[in-house]
Phi, psi and omega in degrees: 000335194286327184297312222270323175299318199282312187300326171285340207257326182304293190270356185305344153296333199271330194310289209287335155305311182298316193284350159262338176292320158315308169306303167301332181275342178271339201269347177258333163308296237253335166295344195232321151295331190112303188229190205254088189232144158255176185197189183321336189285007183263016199227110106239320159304314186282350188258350186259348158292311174318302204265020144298324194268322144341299186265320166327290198312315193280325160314332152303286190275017169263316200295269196332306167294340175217032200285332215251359195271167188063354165084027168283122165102350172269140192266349156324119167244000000 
């Protein structure tokens, strides 16, 4: 339980962003279809988190990969 906190406390801007975007995008999926289906726009949350989570992860292994080269980033003298 404690993770699930730290994680809503960590992202709750990206939550309360994916959940509005979600909104908008189903009231124009139902406006562009016509009738009441779901589909892909119900994926916007779990998907602007994956890449909220994406882009941490890749920033890391840019930190990593290139904090240390050439003795840049070291505490080595």
């Amino acid at each position: 339980m404690r993770n699930v906190k730290i994680y809503i406390s960590r992202n709750w801007l990206w939550i309360v962003a994916g959940l509005i975007l979600t909104e908008v995008f189903v009231k124009m999926a139902y406006a562009e279809r016509g009738y009441v289906a779901y589909g892909g726009e119900w994926l916007t949350l779990p998907l602007v988190l994956m890449l909220v989570e994406v882009s941490r992860r890749m920033g890391d292994v840019v930190r990593y990969l290139f904090g240390t080269e050439d003795g840049y980033g070291s505490d080595e003298d």
